[in-house]
C-alpha angles and dihedrals in degrees: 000000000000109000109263121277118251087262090048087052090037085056082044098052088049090050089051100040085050088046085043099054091045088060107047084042089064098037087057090051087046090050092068082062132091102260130222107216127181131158142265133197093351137352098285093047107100138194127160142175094284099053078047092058095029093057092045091051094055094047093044092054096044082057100045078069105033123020116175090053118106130245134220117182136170092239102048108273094131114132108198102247120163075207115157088225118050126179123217115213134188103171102200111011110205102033091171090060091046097049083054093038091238119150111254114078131100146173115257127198121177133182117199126156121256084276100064091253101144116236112178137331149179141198123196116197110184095189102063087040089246137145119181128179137179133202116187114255078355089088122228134272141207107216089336104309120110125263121219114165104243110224104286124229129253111288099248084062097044121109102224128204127210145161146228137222134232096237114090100225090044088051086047091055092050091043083051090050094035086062103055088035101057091054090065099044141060100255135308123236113197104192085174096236121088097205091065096046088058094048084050088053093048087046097051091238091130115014088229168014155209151170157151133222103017124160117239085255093060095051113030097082105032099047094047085052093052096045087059105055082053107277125151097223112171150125116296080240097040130261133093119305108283132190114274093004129107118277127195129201120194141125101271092250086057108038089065087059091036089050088059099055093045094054095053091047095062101258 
């Protein structure tokens, strides 16, 4: 099956913006709730019943749709599907900041062929009062205005966003690396959701981003979307984004120079 046409993605980014404001909209309602939180793959990674019904209304409504396309999603709803359109879900991105009610997490729903090329995405995030979408070769957009990466500055002056894992001697490495790299740059700003640090890339609200070790849910809709408002976001060693690698985020004159230093600081 040939990949979809711009229009085809464009139909797909409306269906998961829609699914995408259904879900944070849920999750903020939830949020006024007691919550019942557990863990996941270690002790601070959380999960709790929102992420759960979250995750089962947005599946429920991409199906709804279409339903002989597969599912991936963070909490299990996959369905198994050798479908030629498949749909990545993290329900509520930044489960950590939502336990604690802190602004920075969001709802992500991405939409990529069998193949891993990205076709559309979108990531609500009800807190910051934003809603992004992507369409492949359609560009992306931030609560309906179109996004376009202003020229960066040089990379001693960039603010500079990252992320850390769950897993203590992975969070030791990018402590390691976070230390050599803060000195060489202009600050660092960690929200704790890597959808939105890629919207904020795209948005030009830091000039960059990097980190190790993220799920495909983490990363389909908000790479897509800043790859479409002009942003160079790849792998440290090339190639498209891939689950558990190393991505960088950054506008196209700045990743060459990031790359670098991240090289030299052990990523």
């Amino acid at each position: 099956m040939p990949d979809p046409s711009p229009h085809e993605c464009a139909e797909l980014a409306e269906l998961a913006l829609s699914a995408a404001r259904l879900g944070a909209s849920l999750a903020a309602e939830l949020r006024s709730r007691p919550l019942e939180v557990s863990t996941k793959s270690t002790a601070t990674d959380l999960v709790t019943n929102a992420d759960r019904a979250v995750e089962e209304v947005v599946v429920a409504h991409i199906l709804a749709a279409r339903p002989n396309d597969g599912i991936v999603a963070e909490e299990g709803s996959g369905n198994g599907l050798d479908a030629p359109v498949v749909w990545v879900i993290d329900p509520i991105d930044g489960t950590t900041n939502y336990v604690y009610d802190f602004p920075g997490w969001a709802t992500s729903v991405g939409v990529r062929t069998i193949e891993g090329t990205l076709l559309a995405g979108a990531v609500v995030d009800p807190r910051h009062g934003d809603e992004f979408v992507a369409a492949r070769g359609r560009g992306a957009k931030r609560n309906g205005t179109p996004l376009a990466l202003e020229p960066p500055p040089p990379l001693q002056e960039a603010l500079v966003a990252t992320g850390f894992g769950y897993d203590a001697e992975r969070r030791a490495h990018q402590a390691g690396v976070f230390r050599q790299v803060l000195p060489q740059i202009r600050d660092t700003r960690r929200m704790g959701a890597a959808s939105v640090d890629l919207c904020s890339v795209a948005v030009g609200r830091v000039d960059a981003y990097y980190e190790l070790g993220l799920a495909e849910w983490d990363l389909a809709a908000g790479t897509l979307i800043a790859q479409e408002s002009g942003a160079r976001v790849e792998e440290l060693d090339g190639g498209p984004p891939r689950a558990g690698g190393r991505v960088v985020a950054a506008h196209p004159d700045l990743w060459p120079a990031l790359v670098d230093l991240l090289r030299r600081c052990g990523l």
